[in-house]
C-alpha positions in Angstrom: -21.0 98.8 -62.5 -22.9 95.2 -62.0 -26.2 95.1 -63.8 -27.6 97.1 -66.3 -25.9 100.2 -67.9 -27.5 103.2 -69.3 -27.8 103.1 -73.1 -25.3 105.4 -75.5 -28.2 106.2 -77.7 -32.4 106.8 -77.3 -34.1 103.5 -78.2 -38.0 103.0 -79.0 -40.6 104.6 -80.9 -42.6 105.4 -78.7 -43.4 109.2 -77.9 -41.0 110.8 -74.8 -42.5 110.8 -71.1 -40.8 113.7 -71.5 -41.1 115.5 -75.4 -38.0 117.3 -76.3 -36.4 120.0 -76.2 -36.3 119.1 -72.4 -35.8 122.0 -70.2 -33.7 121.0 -67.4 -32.9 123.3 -64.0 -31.2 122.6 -60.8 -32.4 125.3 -58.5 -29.6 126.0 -55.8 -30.2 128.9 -53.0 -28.4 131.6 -54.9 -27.4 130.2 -58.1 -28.7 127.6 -60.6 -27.9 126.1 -64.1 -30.3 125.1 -66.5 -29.8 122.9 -69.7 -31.4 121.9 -72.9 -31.2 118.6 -74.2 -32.7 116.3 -77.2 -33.1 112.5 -77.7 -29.8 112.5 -79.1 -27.4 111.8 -76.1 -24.2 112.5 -77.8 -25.4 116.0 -79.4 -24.5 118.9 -78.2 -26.4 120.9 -75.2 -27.0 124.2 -74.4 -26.6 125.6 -70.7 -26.4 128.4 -68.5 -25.8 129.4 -65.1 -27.4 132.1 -63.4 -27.7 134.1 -60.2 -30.5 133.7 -58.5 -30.0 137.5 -56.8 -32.0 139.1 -59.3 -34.8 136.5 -59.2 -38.1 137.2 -57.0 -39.3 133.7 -57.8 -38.7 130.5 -59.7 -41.5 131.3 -61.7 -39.6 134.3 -63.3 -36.7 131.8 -63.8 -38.2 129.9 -65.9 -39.7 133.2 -67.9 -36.2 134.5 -67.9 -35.2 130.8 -69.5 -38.3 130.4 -72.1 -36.9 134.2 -73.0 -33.3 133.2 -74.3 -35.0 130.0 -75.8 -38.0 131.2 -77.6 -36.4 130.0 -81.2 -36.7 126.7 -80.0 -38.9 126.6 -77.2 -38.9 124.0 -75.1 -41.8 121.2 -74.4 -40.7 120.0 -71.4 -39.4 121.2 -67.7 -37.5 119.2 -64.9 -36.7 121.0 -61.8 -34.8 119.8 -59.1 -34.5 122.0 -55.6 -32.6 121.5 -52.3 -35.6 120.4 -50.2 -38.6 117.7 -49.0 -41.2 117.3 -52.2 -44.0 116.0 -52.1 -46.4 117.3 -54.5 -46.1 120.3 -57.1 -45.2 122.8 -54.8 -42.1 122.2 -52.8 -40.1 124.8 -50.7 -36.3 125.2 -50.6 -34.8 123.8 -47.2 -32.4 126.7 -46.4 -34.6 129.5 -48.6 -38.1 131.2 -48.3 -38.5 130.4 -51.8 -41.3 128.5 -53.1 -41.6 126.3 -56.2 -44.6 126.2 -57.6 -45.2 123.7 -60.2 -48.9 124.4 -61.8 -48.3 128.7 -61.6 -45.4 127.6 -64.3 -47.5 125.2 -66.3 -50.4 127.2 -66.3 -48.0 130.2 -68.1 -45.6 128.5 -70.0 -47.6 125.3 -71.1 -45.3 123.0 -71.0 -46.2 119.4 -72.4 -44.9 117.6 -69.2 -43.0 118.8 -66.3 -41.6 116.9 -62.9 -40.5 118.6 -59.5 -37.2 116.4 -58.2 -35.2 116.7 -54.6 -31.7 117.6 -55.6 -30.1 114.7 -54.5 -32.8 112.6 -55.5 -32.0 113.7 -59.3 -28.6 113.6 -59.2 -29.0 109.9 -57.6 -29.8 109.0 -61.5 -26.7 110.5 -62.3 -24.6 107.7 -60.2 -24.7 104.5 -62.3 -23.9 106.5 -65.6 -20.3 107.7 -63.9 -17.8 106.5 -65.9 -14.1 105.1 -64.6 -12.5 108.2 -64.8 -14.7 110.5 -63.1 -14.3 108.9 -59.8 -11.5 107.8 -57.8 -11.8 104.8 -55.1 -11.6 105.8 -51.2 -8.5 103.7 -50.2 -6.9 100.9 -51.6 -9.2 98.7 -53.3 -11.4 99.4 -56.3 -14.3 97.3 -55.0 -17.3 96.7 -57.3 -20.0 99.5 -57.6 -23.5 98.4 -58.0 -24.2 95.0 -56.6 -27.3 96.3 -54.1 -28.2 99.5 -52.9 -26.2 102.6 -53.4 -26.0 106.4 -51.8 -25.0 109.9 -52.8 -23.9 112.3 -50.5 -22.8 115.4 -51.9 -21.2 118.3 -50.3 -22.6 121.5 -52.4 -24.9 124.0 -51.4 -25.6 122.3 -48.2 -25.1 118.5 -47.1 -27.1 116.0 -48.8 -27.9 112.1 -49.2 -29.9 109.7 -51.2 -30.2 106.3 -51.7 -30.5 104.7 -55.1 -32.2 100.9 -55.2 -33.2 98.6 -57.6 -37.0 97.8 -58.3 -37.8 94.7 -61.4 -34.7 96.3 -63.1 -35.2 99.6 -62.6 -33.8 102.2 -60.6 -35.4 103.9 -57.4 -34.1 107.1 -56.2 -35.2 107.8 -52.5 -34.9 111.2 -51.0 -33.7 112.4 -47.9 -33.2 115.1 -45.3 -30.0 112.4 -44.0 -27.9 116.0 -44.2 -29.8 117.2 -40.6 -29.0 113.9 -38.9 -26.3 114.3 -35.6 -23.0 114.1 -36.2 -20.8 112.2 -33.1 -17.0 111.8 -32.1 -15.0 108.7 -33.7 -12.3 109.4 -32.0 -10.3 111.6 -28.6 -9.5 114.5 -31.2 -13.1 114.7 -32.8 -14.5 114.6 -29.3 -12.1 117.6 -28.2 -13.6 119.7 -30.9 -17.1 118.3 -31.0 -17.5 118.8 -27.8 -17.3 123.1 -27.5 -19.6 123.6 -30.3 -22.2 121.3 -28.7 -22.0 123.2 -25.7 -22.4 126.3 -27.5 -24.7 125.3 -29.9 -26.8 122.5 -28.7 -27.4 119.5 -30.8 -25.1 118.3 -33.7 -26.7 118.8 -37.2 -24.1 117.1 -39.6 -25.5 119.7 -41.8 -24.5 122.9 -40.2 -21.1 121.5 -39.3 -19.9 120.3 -42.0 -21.2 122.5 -44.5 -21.3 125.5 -42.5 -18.4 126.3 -40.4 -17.0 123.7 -41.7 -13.7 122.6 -43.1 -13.0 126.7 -41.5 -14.4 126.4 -38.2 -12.7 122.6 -37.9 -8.9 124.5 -38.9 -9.4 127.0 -35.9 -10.9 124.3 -33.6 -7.8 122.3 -34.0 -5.4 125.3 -33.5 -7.6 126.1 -30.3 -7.1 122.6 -29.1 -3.4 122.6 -29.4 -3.2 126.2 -27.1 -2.9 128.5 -30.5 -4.7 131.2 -31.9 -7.4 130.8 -34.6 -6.4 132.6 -37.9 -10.2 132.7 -39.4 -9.7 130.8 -42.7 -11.9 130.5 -45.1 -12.8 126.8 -46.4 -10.7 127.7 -49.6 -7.6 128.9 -48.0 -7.1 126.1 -45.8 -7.4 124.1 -48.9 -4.9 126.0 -50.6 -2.4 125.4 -47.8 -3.2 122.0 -47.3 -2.3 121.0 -51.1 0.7 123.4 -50.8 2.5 121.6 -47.6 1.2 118.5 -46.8 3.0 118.9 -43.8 1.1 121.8 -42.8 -1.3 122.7 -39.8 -3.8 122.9 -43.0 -3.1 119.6 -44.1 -3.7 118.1 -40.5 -7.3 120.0 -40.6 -8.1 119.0 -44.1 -7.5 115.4 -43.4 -9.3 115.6 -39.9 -12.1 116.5 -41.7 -12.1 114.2 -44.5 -12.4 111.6 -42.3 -15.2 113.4 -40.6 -17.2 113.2 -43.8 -15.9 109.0 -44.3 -17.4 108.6 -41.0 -20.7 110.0 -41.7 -20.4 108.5 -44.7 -20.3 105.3 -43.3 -22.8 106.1 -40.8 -25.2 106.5 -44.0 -23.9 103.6 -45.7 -25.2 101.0 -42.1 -28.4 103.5 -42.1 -29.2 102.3 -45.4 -27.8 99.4 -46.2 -25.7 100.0 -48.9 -24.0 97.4 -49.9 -23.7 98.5 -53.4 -21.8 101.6 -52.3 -21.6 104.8 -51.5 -20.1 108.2 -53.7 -19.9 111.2 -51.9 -19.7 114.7 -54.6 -19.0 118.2 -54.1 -16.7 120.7 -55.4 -14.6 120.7 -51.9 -14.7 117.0 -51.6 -13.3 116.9 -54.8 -10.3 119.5 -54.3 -9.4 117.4 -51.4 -9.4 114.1 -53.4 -5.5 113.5 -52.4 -6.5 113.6 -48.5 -9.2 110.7 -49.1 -6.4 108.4 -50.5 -4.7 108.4 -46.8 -5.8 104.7 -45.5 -7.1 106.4 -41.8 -9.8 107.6 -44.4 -10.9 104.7 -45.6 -10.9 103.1 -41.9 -13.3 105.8 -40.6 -15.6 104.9 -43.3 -15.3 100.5 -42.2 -15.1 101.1 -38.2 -19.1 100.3 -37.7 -18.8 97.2 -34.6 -20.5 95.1 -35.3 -21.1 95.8 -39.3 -16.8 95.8 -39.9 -17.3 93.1 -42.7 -20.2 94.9 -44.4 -18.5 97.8 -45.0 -15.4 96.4 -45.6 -16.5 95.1 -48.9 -18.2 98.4 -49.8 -17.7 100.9 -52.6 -16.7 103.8 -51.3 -15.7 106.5 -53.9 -15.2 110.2 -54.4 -16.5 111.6 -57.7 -14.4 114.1 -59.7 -17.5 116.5 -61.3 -19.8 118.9 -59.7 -22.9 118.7 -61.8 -24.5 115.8 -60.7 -28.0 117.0 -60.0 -27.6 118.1 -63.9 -26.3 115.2 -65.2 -29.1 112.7 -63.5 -31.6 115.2 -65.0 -30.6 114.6 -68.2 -30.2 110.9 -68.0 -33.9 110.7 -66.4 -34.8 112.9 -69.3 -33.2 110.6 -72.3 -34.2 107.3 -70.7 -37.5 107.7 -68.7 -38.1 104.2 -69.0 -35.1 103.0 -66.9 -36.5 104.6 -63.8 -39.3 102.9 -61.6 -40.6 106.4 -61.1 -44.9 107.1 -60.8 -45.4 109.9 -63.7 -48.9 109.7 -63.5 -48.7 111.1 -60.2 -45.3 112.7 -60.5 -45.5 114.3 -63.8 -47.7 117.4 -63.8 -49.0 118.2 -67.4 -51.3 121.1 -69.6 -54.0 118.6 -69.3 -54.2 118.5 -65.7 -54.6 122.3 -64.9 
């Protein structure tokens, strides 16, 4: 990475922006995983992942949390959730639940707490990857970090944002970039675009890629090419893509990692990232051999008249899932490298 990287230990004297233990959860739509952390970057961590099935509310998360914690109770709480925030109550995008920031303070009395966007969090987590936890898209390792930089990340739905830099700090910038359109690059795209439009109406990157998906793209191949759709599951066609590379699986999975390279580099012209762009998730990931194929790669650069511009972008694939997690923690253990408003974002005992 160019520029600053995160420090390997807490530094100053100062009392935390956020006092530790530091409660940290990353609310999905029917799971989550929360974990404790200290100043001490390097020591060890608890965490646990629940199911959110048995859950009426995040509130009674949390109570369920403080519950299996009370011997060391914690004094702080970051939540991120997969949708729009803008205050201290923030609803999920693809959920009727609600997250209501001052009903938790107001029974739990934490010191300090902050609501986060998903991606938004796990933007933080992006210049604290280390070599080995991504893997380049294509040939050349180009240089991460030398302007703006986005996330997308494949998960629980699709999701982007963009991190900047403000007087050398970081800026994470939300975004609902996953329920943009989605168009044809190309004759074969078009072929199977173009039925589910007509079915469907508009395009929502979102709903096709995430869900059908990688499934719905294996069948609407076979349909194409006069055979019969065999109703895989994502995770199957996976399977028997890594199995035969040679196989009608293989031919989907690669179809459709390019599909996500040329929304990627949609996003990267959208917002300028010259600094790069990562794209996470746990299928992205499994399919990590498909993205070294060099048609990936030219999805992501074929943007007339920006060719050059994202030609010399990162583009990169990262290797772990928790990212929403792992920029928690890092905003939690260094506040101060954020350019973040905790006055206004922070909500605290004392405002109630």
């Amino acid at each position: 990475m160019i520029g600053f990287s995160f420090p390997t230990q807490s530094r100053g004297r100062h009392a935390p922006i956020f006092p530790f233990p530091a409660l940290l959860l990353d609310l999905c739509v029917t799971t989550a995983r929360a974990k404790v952390v200290t100043e001490d970057v390097r020591g060890p961590s608890w965490t646990l992942d629940l199911d959110l099935t048995g859950f009426s509310s995040a509130t009674d998360v949390v109570g369920h949390l403080m519950e299996q914690l009370s011997a060391d109770r914690p004094r702080s709480l970051l939540i991120a959730l997969p949708g729009p925030v803008l205050g201290f109550r923030a609803a999920f995008t693809n959920s009727d639940w609600i997250v209501d920031c001052l009903e938790i303070s107001r029974r739990f009395l934490f010191d300090n707490g902050i609501l986060l966007n998903d991606l938004e969090a796990a933007a933080f987590s992006v210049p604290d990857l280390g070599t080995n936890e991504v893997i380049h898209v294509g040939s050349r390792p180009l240089p991460f970090g030398s302007g703006p930089e986005t996330l997308i990340a494949l998960r629980t739905g699709l999701g982007a944002a963009s991190l900047r830099r403000f007087e050398q700090k970081y800026v994470s910038i939300a975004s609902e970039a996953g329920h943009i359109g989605l168009s044809p690059s190309n004759a074969e795209e078009l072929d199977i675009l173009g039925p589910y439009v007509r079915e469907h109406g508009r395009l929502n990157a979102e709903h096709f890629l995430f869900d059908p998906g990688l499934g719905f793209i294996h069948d609407a191949r076979l349909k194409v090419q006069g055979a019969a759709p065999v109703g895989l599951a994502a995770e199957a066609v996976v399977a028997g893509a890594l199995a035969d590379p040679d196989s009608e699986e293989a031919a989907s999975a690669r179809l459709f990692a390019r599909m996500i390279a040329n929304y990627a580099g949609d996003l990267a012209a959208a917002f300028f990232s010259t600094g790069g762009v990562t794209i996470a998730g746990p299928i992205l990931r499994t399919l990590a051999p498909f993205f070294q194929h060099p048609s990936i790669r030219q999805a992501f650069e074929r943007r007339a008249p920006l060719d050059q511009m994202l030609h010399k972008t990162a583009f990169r694939l990262a290797l772990i899932d928790d990212l929403t997690v792992r920029g928690l923690t890092v905003l939690a253990q260094n506040p101060s490298y954020f350019a973040i408003n905790f006055e206004n974002r922070c909500w605290r005992e004392a405002d109630l």
